[in-house]
N, CA, C and O atoms as CSV, one atom per row, in Angstrom:
chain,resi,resn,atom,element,x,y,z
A,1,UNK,N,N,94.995,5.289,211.353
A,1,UNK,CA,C,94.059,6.315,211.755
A,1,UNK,C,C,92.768,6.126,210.967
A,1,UNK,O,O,92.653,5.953,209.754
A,2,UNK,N,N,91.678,6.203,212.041
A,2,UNK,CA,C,90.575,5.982,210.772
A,2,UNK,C,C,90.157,7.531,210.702
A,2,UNK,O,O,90.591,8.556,211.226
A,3,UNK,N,N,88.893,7.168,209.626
A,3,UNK,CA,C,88.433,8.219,208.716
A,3,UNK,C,C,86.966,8.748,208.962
A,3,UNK,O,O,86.170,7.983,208.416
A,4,UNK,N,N,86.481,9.562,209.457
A,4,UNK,CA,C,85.126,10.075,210.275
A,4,UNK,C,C,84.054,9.844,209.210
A,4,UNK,O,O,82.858,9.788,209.495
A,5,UNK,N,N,84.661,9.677,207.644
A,5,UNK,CA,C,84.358,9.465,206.926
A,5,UNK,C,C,83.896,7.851,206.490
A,5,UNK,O,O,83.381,7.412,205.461
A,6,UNK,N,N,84.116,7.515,207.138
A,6,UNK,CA,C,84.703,5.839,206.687
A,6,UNK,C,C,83.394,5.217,207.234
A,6,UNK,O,O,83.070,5.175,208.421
A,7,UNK,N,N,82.447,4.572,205.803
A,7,UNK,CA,C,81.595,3.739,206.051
A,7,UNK,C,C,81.063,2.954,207.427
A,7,UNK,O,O,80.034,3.025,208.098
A,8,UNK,N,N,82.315,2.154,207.502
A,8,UNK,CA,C,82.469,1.005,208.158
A,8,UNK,C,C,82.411,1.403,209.502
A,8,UNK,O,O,81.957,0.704,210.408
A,9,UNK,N,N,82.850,2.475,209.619
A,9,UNK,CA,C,82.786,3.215,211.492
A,9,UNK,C,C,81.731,4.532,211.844
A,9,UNK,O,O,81.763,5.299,212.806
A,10,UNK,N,N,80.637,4.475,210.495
A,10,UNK,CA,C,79.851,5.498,210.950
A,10,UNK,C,C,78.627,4.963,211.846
A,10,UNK,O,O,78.096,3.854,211.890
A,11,UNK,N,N,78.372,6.159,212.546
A,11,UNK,CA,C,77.346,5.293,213.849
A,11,UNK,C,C,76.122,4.952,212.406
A,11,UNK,O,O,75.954,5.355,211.256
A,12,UNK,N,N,75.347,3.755,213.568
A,12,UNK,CA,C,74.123,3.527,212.910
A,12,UNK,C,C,73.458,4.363,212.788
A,12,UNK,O,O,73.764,5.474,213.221
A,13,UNK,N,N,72.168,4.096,212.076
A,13,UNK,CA,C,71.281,5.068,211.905
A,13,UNK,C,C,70.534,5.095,213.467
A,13,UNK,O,O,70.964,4.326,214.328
A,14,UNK,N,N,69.378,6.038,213.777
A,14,UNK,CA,C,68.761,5.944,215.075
A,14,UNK,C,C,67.960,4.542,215.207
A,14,UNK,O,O,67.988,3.896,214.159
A,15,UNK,N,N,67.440,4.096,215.988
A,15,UNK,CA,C,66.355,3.161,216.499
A,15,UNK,C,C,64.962,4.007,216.489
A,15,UNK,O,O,64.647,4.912,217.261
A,16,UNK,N,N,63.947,3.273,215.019
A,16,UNK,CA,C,62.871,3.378,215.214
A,16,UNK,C,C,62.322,3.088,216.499
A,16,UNK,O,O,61.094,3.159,216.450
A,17,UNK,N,N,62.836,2.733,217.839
A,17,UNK,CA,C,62.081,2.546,219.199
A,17,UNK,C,C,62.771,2.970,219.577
A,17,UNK,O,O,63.944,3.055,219.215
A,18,UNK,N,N,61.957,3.601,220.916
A,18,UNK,CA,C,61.971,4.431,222.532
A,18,UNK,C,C,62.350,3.412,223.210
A,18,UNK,O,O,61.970,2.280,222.911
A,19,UNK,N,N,63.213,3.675,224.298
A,19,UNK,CA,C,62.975,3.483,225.607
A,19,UNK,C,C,61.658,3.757,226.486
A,19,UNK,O,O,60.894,4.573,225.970
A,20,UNK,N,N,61.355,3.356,227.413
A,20,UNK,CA,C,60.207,3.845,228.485
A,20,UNK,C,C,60.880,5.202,228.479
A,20,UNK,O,O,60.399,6.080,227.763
A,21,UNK,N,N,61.853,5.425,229.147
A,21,UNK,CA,C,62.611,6.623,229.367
A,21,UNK,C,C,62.481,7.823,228.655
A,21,UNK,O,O,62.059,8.897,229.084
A,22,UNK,N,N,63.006,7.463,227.179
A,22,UNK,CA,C,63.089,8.640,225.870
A,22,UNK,C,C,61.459,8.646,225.648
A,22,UNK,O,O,61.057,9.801,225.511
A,23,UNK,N,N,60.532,7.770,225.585
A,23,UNK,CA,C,59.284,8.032,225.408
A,23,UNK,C,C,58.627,8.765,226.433
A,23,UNK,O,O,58.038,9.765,226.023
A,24,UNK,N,N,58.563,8.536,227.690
A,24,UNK,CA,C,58.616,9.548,228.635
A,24,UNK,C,C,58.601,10.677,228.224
A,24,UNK,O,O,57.617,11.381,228.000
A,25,UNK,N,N,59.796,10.939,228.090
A,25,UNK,CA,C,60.686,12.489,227.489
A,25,UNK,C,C,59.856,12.843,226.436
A,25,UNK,O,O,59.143,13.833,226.594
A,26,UNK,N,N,59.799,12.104,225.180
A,26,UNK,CA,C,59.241,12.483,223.839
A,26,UNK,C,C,58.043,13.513,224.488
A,26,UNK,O,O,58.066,14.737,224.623
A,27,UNK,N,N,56.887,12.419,224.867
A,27,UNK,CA,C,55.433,13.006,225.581
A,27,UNK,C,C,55.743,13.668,226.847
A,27,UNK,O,O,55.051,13.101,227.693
A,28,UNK,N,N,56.260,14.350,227.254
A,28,UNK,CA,C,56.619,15.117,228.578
A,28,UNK,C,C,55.437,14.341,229.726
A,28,UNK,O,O,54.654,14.926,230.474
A,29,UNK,N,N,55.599,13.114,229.583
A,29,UNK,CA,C,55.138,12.244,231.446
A,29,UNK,C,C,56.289,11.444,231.820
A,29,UNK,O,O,57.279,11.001,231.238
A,30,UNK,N,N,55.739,11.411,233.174
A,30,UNK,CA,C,56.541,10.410,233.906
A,30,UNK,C,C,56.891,9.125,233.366
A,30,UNK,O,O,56.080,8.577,232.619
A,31,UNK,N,N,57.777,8.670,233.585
A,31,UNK,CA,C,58.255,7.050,232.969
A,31,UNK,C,C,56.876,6.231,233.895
A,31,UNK,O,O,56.035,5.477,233.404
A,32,UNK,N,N,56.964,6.564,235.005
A,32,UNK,CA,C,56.018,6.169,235.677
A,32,UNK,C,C,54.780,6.092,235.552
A,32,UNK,O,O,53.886,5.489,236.148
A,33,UNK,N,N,54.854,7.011,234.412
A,33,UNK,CA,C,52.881,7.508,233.993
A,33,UNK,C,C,53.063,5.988,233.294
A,33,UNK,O,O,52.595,5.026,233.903
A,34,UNK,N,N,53.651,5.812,232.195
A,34,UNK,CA,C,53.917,5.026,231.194
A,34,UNK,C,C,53.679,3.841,231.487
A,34,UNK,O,O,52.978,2.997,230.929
A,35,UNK,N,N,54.455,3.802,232.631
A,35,UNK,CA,C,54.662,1.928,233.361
A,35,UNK,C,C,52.985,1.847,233.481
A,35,UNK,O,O,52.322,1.097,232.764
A,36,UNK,N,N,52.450,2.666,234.419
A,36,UNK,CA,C,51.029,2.679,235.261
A,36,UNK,C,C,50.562,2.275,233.965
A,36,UNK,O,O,49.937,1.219,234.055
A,37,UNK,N,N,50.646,2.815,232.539
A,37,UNK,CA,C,49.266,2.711,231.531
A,37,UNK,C,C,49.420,1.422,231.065
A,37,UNK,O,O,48.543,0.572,230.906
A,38,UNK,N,N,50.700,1.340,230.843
A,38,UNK,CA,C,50.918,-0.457,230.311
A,38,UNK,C,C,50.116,-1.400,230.986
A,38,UNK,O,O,49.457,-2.233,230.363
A,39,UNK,N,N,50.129,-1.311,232.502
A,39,UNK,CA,C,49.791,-2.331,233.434
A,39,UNK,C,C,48.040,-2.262,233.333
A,39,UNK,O,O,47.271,-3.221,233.395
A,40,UNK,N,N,47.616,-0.469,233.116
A,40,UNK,CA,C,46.297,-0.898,233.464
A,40,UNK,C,C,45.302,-0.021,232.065
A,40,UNK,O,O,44.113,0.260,231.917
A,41,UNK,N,N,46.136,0.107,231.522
A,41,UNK,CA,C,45.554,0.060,229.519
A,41,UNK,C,C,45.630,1.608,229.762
A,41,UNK,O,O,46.035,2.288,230.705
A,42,UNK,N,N,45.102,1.887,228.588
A,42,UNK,CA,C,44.648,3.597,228.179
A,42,UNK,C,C,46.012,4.036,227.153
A,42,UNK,O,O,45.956,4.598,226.059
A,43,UNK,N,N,47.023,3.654,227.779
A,43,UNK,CA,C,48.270,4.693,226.893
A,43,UNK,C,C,48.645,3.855,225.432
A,43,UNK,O,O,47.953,3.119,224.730
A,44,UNK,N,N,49.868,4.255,225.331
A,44,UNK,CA,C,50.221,4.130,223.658
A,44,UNK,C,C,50.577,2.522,223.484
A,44,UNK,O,O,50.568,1.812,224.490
A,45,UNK,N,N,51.019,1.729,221.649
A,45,UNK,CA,C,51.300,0.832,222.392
A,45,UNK,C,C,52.597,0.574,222.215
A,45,UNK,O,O,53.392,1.267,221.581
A,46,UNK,N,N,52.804,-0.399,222.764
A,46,UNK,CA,C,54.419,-0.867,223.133
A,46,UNK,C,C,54.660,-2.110,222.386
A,46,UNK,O,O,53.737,-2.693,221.818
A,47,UNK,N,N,56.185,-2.644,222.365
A,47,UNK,CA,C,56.707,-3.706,221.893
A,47,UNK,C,C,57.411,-4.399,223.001
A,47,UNK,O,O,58.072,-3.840,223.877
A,48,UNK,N,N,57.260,-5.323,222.909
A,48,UNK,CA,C,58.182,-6.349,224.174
A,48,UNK,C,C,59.414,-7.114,223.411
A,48,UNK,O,O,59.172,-7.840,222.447
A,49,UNK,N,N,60.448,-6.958,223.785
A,49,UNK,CA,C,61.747,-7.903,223.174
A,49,UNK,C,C,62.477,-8.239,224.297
A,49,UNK,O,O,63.237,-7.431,224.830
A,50,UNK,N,N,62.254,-9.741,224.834
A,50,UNK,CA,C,62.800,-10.126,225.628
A,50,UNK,C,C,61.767,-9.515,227.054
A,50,UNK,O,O,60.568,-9.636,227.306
A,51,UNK,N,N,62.823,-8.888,227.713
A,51,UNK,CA,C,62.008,-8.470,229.185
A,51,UNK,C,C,62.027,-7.099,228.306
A,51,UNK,O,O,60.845,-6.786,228.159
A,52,UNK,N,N,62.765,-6.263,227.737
A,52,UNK,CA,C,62.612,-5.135,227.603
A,52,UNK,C,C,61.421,-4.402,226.876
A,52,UNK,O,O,60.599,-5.173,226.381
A,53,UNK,N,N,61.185,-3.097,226.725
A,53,UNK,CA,C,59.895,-2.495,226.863
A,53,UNK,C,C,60.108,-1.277,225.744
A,53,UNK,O,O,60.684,-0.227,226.026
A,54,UNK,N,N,59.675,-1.512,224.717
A,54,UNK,CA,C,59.976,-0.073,223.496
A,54,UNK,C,C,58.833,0.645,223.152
A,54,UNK,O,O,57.692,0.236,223.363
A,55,UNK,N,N,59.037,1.410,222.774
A,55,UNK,CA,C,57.900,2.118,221.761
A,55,UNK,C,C,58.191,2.645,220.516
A,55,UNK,O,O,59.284,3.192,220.366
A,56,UNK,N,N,57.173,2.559,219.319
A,56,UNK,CA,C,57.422,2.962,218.188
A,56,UNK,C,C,57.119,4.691,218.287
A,56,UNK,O,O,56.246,5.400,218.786
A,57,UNK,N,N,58.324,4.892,217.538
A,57,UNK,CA,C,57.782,6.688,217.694
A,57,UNK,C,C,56.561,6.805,216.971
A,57,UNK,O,O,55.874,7.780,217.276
A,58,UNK,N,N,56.198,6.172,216.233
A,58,UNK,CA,C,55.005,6.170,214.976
A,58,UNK,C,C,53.828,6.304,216.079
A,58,UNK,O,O,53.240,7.349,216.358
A,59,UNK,N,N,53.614,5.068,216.630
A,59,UNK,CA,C,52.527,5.089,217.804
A,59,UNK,C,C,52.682,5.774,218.864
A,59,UNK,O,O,51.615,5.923,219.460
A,60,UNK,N,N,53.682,6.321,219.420
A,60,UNK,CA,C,53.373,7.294,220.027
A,60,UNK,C,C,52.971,8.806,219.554
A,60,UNK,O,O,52.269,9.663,220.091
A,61,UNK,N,N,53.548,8.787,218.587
A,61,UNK,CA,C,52.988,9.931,217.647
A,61,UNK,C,C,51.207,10.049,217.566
A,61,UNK,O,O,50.447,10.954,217.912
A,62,UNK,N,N,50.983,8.833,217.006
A,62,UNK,CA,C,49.111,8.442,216.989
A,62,UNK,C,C,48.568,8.704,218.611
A,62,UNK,O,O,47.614,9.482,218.635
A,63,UNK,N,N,48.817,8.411,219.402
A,63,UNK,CA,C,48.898,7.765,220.422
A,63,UNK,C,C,48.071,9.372,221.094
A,63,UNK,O,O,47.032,9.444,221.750
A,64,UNK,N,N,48.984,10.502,220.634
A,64,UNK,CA,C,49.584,12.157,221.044
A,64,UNK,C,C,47.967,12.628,220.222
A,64,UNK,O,O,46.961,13.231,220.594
A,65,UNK,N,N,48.426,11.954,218.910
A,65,UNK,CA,C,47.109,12.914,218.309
A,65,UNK,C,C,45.591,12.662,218.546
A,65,UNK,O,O,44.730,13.541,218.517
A,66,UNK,N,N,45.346,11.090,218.829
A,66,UNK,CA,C,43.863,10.914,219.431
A,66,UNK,C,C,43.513,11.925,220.626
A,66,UNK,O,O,42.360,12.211,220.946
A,67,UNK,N,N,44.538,12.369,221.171
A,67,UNK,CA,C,44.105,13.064,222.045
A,67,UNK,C,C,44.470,14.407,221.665
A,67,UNK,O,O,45.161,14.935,222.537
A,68,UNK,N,N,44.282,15.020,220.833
A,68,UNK,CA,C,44.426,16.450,220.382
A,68,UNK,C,C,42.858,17.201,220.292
A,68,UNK,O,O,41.955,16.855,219.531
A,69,UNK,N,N,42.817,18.314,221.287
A,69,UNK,CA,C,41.754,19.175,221.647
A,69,UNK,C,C,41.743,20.312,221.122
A,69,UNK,O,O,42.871,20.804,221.091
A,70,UNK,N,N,40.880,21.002,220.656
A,70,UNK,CA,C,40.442,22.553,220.356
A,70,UNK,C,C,40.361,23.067,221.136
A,70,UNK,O,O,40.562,24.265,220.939
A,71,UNK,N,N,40.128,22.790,222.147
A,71,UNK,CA,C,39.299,23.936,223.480
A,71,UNK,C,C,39.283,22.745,224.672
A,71,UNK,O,O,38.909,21.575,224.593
A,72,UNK,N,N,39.831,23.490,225.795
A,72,UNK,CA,C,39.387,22.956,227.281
A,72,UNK,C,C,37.964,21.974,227.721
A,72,UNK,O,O,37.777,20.993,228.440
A,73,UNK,N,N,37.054,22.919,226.782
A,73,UNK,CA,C,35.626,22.129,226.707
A,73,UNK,C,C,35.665,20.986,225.872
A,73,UNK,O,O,35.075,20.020,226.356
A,74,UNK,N,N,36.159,20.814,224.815
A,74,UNK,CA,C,36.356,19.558,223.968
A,74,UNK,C,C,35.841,18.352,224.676
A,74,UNK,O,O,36.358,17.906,225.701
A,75,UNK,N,N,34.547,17.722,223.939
A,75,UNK,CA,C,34.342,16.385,224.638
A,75,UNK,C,C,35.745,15.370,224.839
A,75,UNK,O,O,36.211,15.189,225.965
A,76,UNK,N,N,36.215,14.880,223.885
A,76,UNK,CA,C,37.027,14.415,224.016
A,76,UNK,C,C,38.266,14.705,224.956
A,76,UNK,O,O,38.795,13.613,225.163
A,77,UNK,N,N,39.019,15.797,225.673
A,77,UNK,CA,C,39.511,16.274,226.637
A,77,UNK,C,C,38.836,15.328,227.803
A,77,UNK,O,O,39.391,14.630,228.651
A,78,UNK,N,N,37.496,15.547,227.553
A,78,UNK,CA,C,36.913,14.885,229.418
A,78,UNK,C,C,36.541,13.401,229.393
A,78,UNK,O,O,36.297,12.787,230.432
A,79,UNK,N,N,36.503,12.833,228.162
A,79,UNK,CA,C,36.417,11.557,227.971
A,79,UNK,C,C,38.047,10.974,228.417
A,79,UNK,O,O,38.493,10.402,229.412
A,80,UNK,N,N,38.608,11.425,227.189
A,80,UNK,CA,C,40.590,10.707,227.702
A,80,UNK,C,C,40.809,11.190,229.381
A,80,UNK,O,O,41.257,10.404,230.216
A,81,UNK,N,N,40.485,12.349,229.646
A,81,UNK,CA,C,40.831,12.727,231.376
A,81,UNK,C,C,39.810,11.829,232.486
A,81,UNK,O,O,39.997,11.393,233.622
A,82,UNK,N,N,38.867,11.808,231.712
A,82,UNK,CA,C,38.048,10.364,232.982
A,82,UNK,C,C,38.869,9.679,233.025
A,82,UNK,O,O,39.818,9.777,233.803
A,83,UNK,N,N,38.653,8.533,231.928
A,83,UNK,CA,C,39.564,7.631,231.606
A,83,UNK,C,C,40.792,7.118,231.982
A,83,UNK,O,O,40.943,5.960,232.369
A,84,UNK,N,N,42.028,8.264,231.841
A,84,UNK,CA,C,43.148,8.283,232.114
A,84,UNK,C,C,42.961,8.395,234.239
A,84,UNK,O,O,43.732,7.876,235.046
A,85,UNK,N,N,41.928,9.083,234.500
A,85,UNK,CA,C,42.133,9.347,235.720
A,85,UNK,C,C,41.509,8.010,236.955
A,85,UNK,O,O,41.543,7.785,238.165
A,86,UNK,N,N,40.946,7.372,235.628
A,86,UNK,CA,C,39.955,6.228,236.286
A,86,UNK,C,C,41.125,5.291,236.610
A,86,UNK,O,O,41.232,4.811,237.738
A,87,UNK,N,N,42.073,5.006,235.556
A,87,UNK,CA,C,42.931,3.641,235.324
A,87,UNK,C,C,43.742,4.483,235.928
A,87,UNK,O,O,43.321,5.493,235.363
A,88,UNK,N,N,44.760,4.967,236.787
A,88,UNK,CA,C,45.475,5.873,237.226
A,88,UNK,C,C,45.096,5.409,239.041
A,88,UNK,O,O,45.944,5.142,239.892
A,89,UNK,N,N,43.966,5.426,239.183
A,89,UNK,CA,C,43.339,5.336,240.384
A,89,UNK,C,C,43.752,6.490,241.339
A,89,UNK,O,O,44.321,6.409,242.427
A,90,UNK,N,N,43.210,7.868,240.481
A,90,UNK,CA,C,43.025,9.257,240.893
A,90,UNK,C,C,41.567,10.164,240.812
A,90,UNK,O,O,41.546,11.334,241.194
């Protein structure tokens, strides 16, 4: 019987990287938003291993705060929302 205790069988620690998926989730967008920014720039950045597609929570963290606004009017609000809406092709 093992031991819940027992070194040798405790789960790993978490993965400093996201999925597209869990990063998604983290930032409440679409996986789809995500894919779109990779392909045509603006969003956070990513790591490639193999075919697969990660993100550091660190940079997405940064990623969250460049775009942190005071107010609706905030230049910056209408700069990232051009932007985002330009490469989006909306």
């Amino acid at each position: 019987m093992r031991s819940d205790r027992d070194p040798a069988h405790s789960p790993s620690p978490k993965s400093p990287f996201l999925s597209n998926d869990e990063a998604a989730s983290f930032l409440r967008l679409s996986p789809r938003t995500l894919e779109k920014l990779r392909v045509v720039g603006g969003g956070p950045k990513f790591c490639k291993f193999g075919r697969r597609v990660t993100y550091s929570l660190a940079d997405l963290e940064a990623w969250a705060a460049e775009r942190r606004c005071d107010s609706t009017s905030d230049p910056i609000l209408k700069k990232f929302g051009a932007e985002l809406r330009h490469r989006l092709g909306r």
